[in-house]
C-alpha atoms as one frame of an Amber mdcrd trajectory, in Angstrom:
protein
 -48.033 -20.789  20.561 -48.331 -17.250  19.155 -45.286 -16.275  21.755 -42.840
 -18.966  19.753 -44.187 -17.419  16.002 -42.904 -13.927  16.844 -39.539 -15.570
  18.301 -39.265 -16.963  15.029 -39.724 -13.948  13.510 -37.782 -11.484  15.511
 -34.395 -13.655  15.347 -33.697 -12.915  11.847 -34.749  -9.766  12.471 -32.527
  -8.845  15.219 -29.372 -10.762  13.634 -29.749  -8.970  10.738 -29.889  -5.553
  12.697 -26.976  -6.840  14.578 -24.569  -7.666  11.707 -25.379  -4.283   9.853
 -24.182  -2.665  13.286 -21.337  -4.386  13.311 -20.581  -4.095   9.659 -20.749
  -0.099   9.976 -18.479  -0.199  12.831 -15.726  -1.799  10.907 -15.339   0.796
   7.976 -13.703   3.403   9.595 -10.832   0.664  10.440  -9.713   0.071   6.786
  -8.774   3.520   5.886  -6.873   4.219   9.423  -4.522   1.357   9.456  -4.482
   1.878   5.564  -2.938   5.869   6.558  -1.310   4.370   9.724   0.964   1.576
   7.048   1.564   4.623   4.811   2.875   6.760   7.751   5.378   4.191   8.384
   6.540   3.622   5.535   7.344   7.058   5.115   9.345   7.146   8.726  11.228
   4.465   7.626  12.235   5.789   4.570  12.821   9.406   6.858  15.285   6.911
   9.045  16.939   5.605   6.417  17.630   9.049   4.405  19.147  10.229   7.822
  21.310   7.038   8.512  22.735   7.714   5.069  22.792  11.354   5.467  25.256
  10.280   8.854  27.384   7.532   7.488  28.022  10.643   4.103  28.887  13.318
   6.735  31.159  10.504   8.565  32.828   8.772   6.274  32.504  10.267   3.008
  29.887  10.048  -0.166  31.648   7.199  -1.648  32.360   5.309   1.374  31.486
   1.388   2.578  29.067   2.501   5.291  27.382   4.935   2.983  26.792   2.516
   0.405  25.611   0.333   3.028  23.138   2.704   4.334  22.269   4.005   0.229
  21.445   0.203  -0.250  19.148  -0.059   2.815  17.433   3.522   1.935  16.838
   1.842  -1.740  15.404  -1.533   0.424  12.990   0.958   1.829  11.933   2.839
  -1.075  11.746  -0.828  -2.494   9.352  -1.707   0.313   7.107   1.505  -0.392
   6.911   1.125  -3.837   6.133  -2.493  -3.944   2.944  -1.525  -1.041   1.548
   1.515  -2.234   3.127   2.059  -5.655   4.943   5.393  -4.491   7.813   5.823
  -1.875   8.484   9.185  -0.290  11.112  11.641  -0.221  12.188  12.837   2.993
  14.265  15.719   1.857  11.651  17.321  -0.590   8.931  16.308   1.563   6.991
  14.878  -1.014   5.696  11.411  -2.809   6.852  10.376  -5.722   4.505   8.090
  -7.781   7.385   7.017 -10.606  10.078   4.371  -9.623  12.794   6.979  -9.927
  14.682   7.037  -6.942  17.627   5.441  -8.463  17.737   8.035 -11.840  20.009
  11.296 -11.484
């Protein structure tokens, strides 16, 4: 009888250790896939600045495939700003935390 008390008393116990274990485990996740989402972001905004960069040196500034590749760069940026409220630029290396990828 006194074996089945400290059962009862050692579950809680020991699912409460178990749960704080697992709790502290999980933490380090959030910020890693939070940098890993930003990383990407910022390679596909890379790709898309050297796509246009291509279809300019190609065809010309003013061009169809240009402004087909300006619009997707913009999608991007679009993308970024709408997730992390900033989108990157690739040529100055930097983040930009105003919506002002489309001003002169």
């Amino acid at each position: 009888m006194f074996s089945s008390k400290l059962q009862f008393k050692t579950v809680p116990s020991a699912l409460l250790a178990t749960t704080a274990i697992a709790g502290l485990l999980l933490l380090p996740v959030a910020p890693r896939s939070y940098a890993d989402e930003h990383s990407r972001c910022q390679h596909s905004i890379e790709k898309a600045e050297s796509n246009l960069d291509k279809a300019i040196h190609k065809h010309g500034e003013h061009s169809p495939e240009a402004d087909s590749r300006r619009r997707e760069l913009n999608d991007e940026r679009q993308h970024c700003w709408d997730t992390y409220h900033g989108w990157w630029d690739g040529h100055a290396h930097v983040w930009h935390t105003d919506r002002d990828w489309d001003h002169p």
